[in-house]
DODOKE-130430 format. One line per field, with one value per residue (C-alpha): x, y, z. Coordinates in steps of 0.1 Angstrom, whole numbers. Layout:
residues N
east: (X_...)
north: (Y_...)
up: (Z_...)
***
This chain:
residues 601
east: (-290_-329_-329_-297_-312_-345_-323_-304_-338_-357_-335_-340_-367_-389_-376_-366_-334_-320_-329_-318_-285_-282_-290_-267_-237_-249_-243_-216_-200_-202_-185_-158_-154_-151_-124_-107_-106_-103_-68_-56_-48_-30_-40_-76_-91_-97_-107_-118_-147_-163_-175_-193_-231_-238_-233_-249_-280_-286_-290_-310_-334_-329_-343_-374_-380_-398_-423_-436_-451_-480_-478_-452_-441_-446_-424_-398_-394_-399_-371_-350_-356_-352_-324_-304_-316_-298_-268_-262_-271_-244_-218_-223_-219_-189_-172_-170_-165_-138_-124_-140_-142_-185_-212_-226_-258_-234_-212_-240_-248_-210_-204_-190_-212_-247_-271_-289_-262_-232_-233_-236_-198_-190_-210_-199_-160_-168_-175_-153_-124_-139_-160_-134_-152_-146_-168_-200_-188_-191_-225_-235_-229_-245_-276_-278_-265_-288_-320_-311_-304_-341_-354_-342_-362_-394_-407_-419_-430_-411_-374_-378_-394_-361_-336_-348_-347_-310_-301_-306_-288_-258_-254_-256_-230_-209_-216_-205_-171_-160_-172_-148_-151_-147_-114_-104_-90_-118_-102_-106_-143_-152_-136_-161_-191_-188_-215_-210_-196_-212_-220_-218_-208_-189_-205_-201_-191_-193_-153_-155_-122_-110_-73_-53_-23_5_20_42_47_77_82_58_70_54_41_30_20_3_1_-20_-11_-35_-26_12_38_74_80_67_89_96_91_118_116_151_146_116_90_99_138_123_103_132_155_127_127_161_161_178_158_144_134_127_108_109_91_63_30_-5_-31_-55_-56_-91_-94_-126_-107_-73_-79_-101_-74_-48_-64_-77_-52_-79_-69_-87_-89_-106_-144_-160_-172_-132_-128_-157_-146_-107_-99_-87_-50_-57_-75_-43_-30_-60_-56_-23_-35_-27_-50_-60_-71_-81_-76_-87_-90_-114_-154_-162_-191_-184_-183_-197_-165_-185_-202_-174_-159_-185_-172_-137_-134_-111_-115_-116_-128_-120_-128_-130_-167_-149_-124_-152_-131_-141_-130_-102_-92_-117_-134_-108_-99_-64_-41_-24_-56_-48_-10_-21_-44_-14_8_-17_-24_10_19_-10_-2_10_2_10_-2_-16_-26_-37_-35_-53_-43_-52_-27_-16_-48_-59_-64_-39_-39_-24_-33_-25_-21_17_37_43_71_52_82_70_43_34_1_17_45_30_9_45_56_22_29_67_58_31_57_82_50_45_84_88_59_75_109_97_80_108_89_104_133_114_83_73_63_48_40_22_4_-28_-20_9_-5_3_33_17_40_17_-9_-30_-30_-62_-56_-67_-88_-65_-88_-84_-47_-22_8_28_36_-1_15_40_28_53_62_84_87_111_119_112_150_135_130_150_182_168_136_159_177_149_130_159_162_127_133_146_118_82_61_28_12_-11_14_11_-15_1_35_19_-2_33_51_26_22_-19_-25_-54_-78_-110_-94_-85_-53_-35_-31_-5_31_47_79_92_97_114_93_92_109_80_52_25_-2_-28_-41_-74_-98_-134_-138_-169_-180_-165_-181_-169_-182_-145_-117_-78_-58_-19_-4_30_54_93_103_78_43_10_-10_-46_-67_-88_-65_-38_-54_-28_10_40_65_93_98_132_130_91_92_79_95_71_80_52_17_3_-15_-38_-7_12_16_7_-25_-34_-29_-55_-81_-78_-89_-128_-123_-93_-107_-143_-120_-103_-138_-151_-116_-123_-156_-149_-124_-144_-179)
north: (919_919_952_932_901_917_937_905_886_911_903_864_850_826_795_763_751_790_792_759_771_801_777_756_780_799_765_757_788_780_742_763_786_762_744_773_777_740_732_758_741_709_679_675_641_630_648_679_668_649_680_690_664_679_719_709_688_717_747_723_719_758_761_743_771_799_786_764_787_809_852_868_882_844_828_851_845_808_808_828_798_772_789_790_751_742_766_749_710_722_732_699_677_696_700_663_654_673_658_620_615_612_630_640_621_589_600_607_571_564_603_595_626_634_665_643_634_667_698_728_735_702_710_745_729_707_734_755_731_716_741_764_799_792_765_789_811_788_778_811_818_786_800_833_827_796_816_840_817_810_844_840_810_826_798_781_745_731_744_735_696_695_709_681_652_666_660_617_619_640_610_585_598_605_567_558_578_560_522_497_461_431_422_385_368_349_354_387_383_359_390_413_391_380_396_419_409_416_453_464_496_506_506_512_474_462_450_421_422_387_394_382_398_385_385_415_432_434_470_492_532_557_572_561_583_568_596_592_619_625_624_624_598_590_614_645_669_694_729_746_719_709_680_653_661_628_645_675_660_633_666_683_661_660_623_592_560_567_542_546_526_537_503_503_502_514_489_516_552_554_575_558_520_530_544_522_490_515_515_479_457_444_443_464_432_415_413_438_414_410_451_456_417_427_454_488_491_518_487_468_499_504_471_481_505_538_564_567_596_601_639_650_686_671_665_633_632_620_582_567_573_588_560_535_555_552_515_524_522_552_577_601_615_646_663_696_698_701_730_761_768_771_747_757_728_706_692_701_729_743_712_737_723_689_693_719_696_666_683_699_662_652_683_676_632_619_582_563_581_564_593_587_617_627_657_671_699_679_664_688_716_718_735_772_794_786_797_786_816_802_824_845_838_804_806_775_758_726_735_760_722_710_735_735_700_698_728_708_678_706_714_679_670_702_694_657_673_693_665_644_615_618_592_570_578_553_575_555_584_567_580_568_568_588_617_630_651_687_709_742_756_756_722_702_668_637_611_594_563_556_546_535_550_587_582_570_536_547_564_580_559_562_546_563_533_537_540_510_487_458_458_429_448_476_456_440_473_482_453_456_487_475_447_454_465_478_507_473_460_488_471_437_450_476_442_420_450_455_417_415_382_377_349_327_322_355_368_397_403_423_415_424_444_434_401_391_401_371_384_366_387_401_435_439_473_483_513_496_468_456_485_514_515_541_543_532_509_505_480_467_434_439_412_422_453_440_457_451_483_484_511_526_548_518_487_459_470_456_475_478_496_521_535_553_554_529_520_510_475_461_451_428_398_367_347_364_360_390_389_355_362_393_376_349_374_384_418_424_402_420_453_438_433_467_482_465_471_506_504_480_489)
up: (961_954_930_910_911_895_873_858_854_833_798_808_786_802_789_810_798_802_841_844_828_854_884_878_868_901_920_903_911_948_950_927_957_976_961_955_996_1005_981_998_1033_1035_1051_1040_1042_1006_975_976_946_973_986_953_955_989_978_948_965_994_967_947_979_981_947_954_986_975_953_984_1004_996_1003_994_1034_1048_1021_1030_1065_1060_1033_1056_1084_1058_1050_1081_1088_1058_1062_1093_1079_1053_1080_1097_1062_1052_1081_1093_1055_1057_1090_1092_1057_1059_1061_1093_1089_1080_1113_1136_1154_1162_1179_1214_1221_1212_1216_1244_1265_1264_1278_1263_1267_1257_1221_1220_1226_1195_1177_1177_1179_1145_1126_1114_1101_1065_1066_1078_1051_1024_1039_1038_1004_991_1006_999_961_960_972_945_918_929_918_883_875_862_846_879_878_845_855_890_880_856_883_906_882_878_916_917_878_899_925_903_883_919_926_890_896_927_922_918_909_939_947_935_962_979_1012_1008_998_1025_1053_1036_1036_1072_1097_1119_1154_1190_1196_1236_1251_1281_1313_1351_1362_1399_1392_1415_1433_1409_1426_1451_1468_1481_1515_1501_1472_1451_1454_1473_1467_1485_1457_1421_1396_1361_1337_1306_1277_1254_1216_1227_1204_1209_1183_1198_1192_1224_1225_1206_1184_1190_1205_1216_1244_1259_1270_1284_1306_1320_1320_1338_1363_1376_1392_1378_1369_1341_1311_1275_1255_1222_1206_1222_1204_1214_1215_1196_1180_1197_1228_1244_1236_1245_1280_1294_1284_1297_1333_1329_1309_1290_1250_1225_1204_1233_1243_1263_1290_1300_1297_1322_1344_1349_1381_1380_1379_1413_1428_1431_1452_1470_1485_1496_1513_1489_1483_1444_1426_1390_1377_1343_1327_1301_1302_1313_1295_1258_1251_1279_1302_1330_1332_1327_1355_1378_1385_1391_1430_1429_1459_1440_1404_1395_1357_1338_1357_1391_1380_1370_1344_1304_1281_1262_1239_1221_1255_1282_1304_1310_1318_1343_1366_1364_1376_1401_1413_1416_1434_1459_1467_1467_1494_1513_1517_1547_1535_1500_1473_1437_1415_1376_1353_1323_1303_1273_1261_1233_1218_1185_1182_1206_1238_1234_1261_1300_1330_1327_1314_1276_1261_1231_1208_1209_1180_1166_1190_1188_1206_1228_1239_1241_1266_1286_1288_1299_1324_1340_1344_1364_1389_1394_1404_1421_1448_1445_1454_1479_1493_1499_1475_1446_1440_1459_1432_1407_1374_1343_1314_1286_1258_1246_1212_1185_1165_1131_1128_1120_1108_1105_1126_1096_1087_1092_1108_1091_1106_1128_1131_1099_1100_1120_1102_1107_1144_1155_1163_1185_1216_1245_1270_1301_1330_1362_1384_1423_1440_1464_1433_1428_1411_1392_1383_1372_1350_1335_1327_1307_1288_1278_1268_1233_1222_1217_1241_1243_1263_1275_1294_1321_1338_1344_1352_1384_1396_1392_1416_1439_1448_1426_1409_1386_1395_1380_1349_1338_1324_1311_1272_1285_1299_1332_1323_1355_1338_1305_1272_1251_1218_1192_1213_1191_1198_1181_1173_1164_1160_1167_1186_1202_1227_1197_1162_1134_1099_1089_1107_1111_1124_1130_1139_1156_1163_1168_1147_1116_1114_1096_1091_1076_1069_1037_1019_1017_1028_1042_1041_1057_1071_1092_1131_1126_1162_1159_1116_1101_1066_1036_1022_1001_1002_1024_1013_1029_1029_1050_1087_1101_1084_1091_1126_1121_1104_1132_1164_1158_1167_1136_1118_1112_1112_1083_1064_1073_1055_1023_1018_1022_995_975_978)
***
C-alpha cells in the first residue's frame, strides 16, 4: 500500500487545492462504502447520511496524524496507535448511531452499564450482541484509506490548515440540513421549555413492611410462580411460526385455568423501569420515592409463610438492578453470576439454567413455594443456542428463542406435574414489554425506546388460575380478560389474593384483577421517568381500546387497539384528551417536551 501510495503521489504537483481534492474524494469514497453496506439491511434507525460527519470528521483528524510527530519510525507507531484509538471511537459512534439513533459520546451518561461498574463478560456480551463485524470493517478502512490519503498531501501545512477549516463548514452545513422552525402551538412550546423534572436512581430500599394481612387470604396455592419474559409481546409468534408463543405454552402445559389477556398494556418499553414496577406495583409515571417505599410482590408471600426465590440467566449488574435487588427480602437471588456459564445472548446465559433451576426447587419443596423468573431467550439478538435440543430445521434465531422459550415452560410443568402442584399452581407469565416483529435474522432492530408502536405496547400476558381459587375470582379474571389491563396490575391483584393491604397512605396505580376493572381506566406508558434518563423519550396514554403514542419519528398519534395492532387514525393534538391527560402527570409530561424538542430543535 506504501510503494502505490508513493507511486500515485509522484505525478501530484504540490499544490493545495489538488491534495485537498484527493483527501476528500479518498474520504468520500469511504462514507460511499458505507452506504453502499448500510442500505443493504433493513431496519436501520434513520438515514443512513447521518453516518457521513463522523467518517468524514475521524479521517479529517487522521489527516492531521502524521505531520504531528517528529522521526519518521516514532510517527509511525504513534499513527498506528492513533489509529486503532480512533478505529475503535469510530466503531463505538457508528454502531450505537446505528442502533440508538446518537453518538456514543451523546449515549454514554444514560448506559445502564459503564466500563466502571460491568464485568468483563458483561462488555464483551455488549459487544458482540451490538457491534456487528461490518462495522470494524468499515472502521478499518476509514483508517487505513485516511492515513493514506495522508501521504499524498505533500504540501504540508497549507492543505492540512484548509482540510481543517473544512470540518466545522461540514457540520454547519449537517446542522443547516436538519433544523426546522418552532412549532406554533404555544402548548407545544411551553412542553418544550419546561425544566427538567427530578433525577434519582434505583437503589437498595429497606422496604418497610407498609402492609397488613388479613386473617386469611383469598386464595393461598401451594405454589405461585411469577414469570417475567424478557422482550416477549402478545404477538410473538411460536416456533413454527404457525401460531403465537402464548398457545404453545398453555398447550404445553396441559392443565385447565388458563386466562388470556390480549389488551393488556405495558407500563414501559424500558427494561430497568418495567421490572422493577413489575415486582413492585409502583407506576413508571410515578416518583421514585413510591418505587423504592411500596413492598416486593414476594413480600406478601413471605408473610404467608412461602419461600421466595428470584432466578435470572442474565447479569445483574447493568442499571443499578443489583443494587435495587439488594432490598428485595427474597431468600434467595440467583443470576447468570451463579450459573459458571458464558453469556450467550446480549447479557444472559442459556435460559435452560433458569428453568432447570425452577423445577429443581419445585422437586426439592416440601412447603409453599413463590418463585419469580427472569429469562432472557427472547430479548435481541435472540437466544439461539441451548442446552434444549432445538430442531436444526428451525433456522430463523427468533424462533429458535421461541422454542427455547416454550421448551423451558414444558421443564417447568413437568417437575410441577410430577410434583403433584400443578393444578393447584398459580402461574402469572407477563412480559416486560412487546418487541418489534423481525421478520429476518438480518434485520437490525430499531430503538425500541423510542416508540411505543409495532407490538412494543402489547406485552404477553397470562395468568393459569389456582384450582382452589374462587369461582367468583375465576369468573372475574375472565371478564377482565377483555378490557384494559396493564402488566402493573400484577402486583395489586397477588396482595388482593393473598389477603396484603397497603397502609400509610399508599396505594396501587395498579388494579386487582380479582375485582372488576373499571372500563374508563387509563395506563400510562413511558420510556424515562425519574430514576431512567435516555437521550430521547416515548410515551402512550391508554384508556379502553383508544391509544396515544408519542415518540420522535411521529410525535403524538391516535390510534386504535384491534386485539395487539394498533390502527393509525390521525394526529394528536393539545386538545385532545389523551394528551391533556399526559401533559397533566410530570413524568409524561416532561417526556412529551423531551420528544418535541428532538423533532424541533
Amino acid at each position: 500500500m506504501a510503494r502505490a501510495i508513493v507511486r500515485i503521489s509522484k505525478p501530484v504537483e504540490r499544490d493545495g487545492l489538488r491534495d485537498i481534492a484527493i483527501a476528500i474524494l479518498i474520504v468520500t469514497l469511504v462514507a460511499l462504502s458505507w452506504s453502499l453496506v448500510a442500505e443493504a439491511s433493513p431496519g436501520e434507525q434513520g438515514p443512513v447520511r447521518r453516518y457521513y460527519p463522523y467518517i468524514l470528521g475521524y479521517s479529517y483528524i487522521l489527516l492531521l496524524l502524521p505531520p504531528i510527530f517528529a522521526g519518521k519510525r516514532v510517527a509511525s507507531i504513534l499513527s498506528i496507535l492513533a489509529g486503532l484509538l480512533v478505529a475503535t471511537l469510530l466503531a463505538a459512534d457508528l454502531t450505537t448511531l446505528r442502533f440508538f439513533d446518537a453518538p456514543f459520546f451523546k449515549l454514554y451518561p444514560y448506559l445502564p452499564v459503564t466500563a466502571r461498574s460491568a464485568t468483563k463478560e458483561a462488555l464483551v456480551g455488549y459487544a458482540m450482541s451490538y457491534v456487528p463485524p461490518r462495522i470494524w470493517l468499515l472502521a478499518g478502512a476509514t483508517v487505513f484509506l485516511s492515513l493514506g490519503a495522508s501521504r499524498l498531501l505533500r504540501n504540508g501545512g497549507r492543505a492540512r490548515l484548509t482540510v481543517v477549516a473544512l470540518l466545522p463548514l461540514l457540520w454547519f452545513a449537517s446542522w443547516l440540513s436538519t433544523a426546522a422552525s418552532a412549532p406554533p402551538d404555544p402548548r407545544i412550546i411551553a412542553l418544550m421549555d419546561a425544566p427538567p423534572g427530578s433525577l434519582a436512581k434505583l437503589e437498595g430500599a429497606d422496604r418497610p413492611e407498609n402492609f397488613s394481612l388479613t386473617a386469611h387470604a383469598r386464595t393461598e396455592p401451594k405454589t405461585i410462580i411469577f414469570v417475567i419474559m424478557e422482550s416477549t409481546g402478545a404477538s410473538t409468534p411460536s416456533a413454527t411460526g404457525k401460531g403465537l408463543l402464548s398457545e404453545d405454552i398453555v398447550a404445553g402445559s396441559g392443565a385447565g385455568g388458563w386466562v388470556d389477556f390480549p389488551n393488556a398494556v405495558t407500563n414501559s418499553n424500558a427494561t430497568d423501569i418495567s421490572v422493577p414496577t413489575l415486582l413492585t406495583g409502583s407506576g413508571a409515571h410515578e416518583p421514585a420515592a413510591k418505587l423504592h417505599a411500596l413492598p416486593f410482590v414476594s413480600q406478601y408471600a413471605a408473610a404467608r409463610g412461602y419461600r421466595t426465590s428470584f432466578i435470572t440467566s442474565s447479569t445483574m449488574r447493568w442499571g443499578a438492578f443489583e443494587t435495587f435487588f439488594a432490598g428485595s427480602h427474597m431468600d434467595e437471588v440467583v443470576t447468570a453470576e451463579d450459573s459458571g456459564l458464558p453469556f450467550i445472548n446480549d447479557l444472559a446465559v442459556d435460559d435452560h439454567f433458569v428453568y432447570q433451576s425452577a423445577a429443581d426447587r419445585v422437586a426439592k419443596a416440601d412447603g409453599k413455594l413463590f418463585l419469580t423468573l427472569y429469562p432472557q431467550s427472547l430479548h435481541w439478538p435472540f437466544q439461539a443456542e441451548s442446552s434444549f435440543d432445538v430442531p436444526t430445521n428451525i433456522k430463523e434465531k427468533r424462533a429458535r428463542a421461541s422454542y427455547i422459550a416454550a421448551s423451558g415452560f414444558r421443564l417447568l410443568f413437568d417437575a410441577l406435574r410430577k410434583s403433584g402442584r400443578l393444578d393447584d399452581a398459580l402461574i402469572i407469565i407477563a412480559g416486560d414489554h412487546g418487541e418489534f416483529d423481525y421478520t429476518s435474522t438480518l434485520r437490525m432492530p430499531r430503538m425500541r425506546m423510542d416508540t411505543f408502536d409495532e407490538g412494543i405496547l402489547s406485552p404477553i400476558f397470562l395468568i393459569k388460575a389456582s384450582s382452589n381459587m374462587p369461582g367468583t375470582d375465576v369468573e372475574t379474571l375472565k371478564a377482565n380478560s377483555g378490557k384494559l389491563v396493564a402488566n402493573l396490575d400484577i402486583a395489586p391483584t397477588v396482595a388482593d389474593m393473598l389477603g396484603g393491604k397497603l397502609e400509610d397512605g399508599v396505594s396501587y396505580a395498579g388494579y386487582s384483577l380479582l375485582r372488576p376493572v373499571p372500563s374508563d381506566r387509563v395506563a400510562y406508558s413511558t420510556s424515562t421517568n425519574e430514576w431512567r434518563r435516555w437521550t430521547s423519550a416515548a410515551i402512550a396514554v391508554s384508556r379502553g381500546q383508544e391509544r396515544m403514542t408519542c415518540g420522535k419519528a411521529n410525535l403524538c398519534r391516535l390510534s386504535r387497539a384491534d386485539g395487539t395492532r394498533l390502527t393509525y387514525r390521525r394526529p394528536a393534538t393539545p386538545d385532545d384528551d389523551l394528551f391533556r391527560l399526559a401533559a397533566g402527570n410530570p413524568v409524561t409530561r416532561q417526556a412529551l417536551g423531551q420528544i418535541y424538542r428532538n423533532h424541533y430543535r
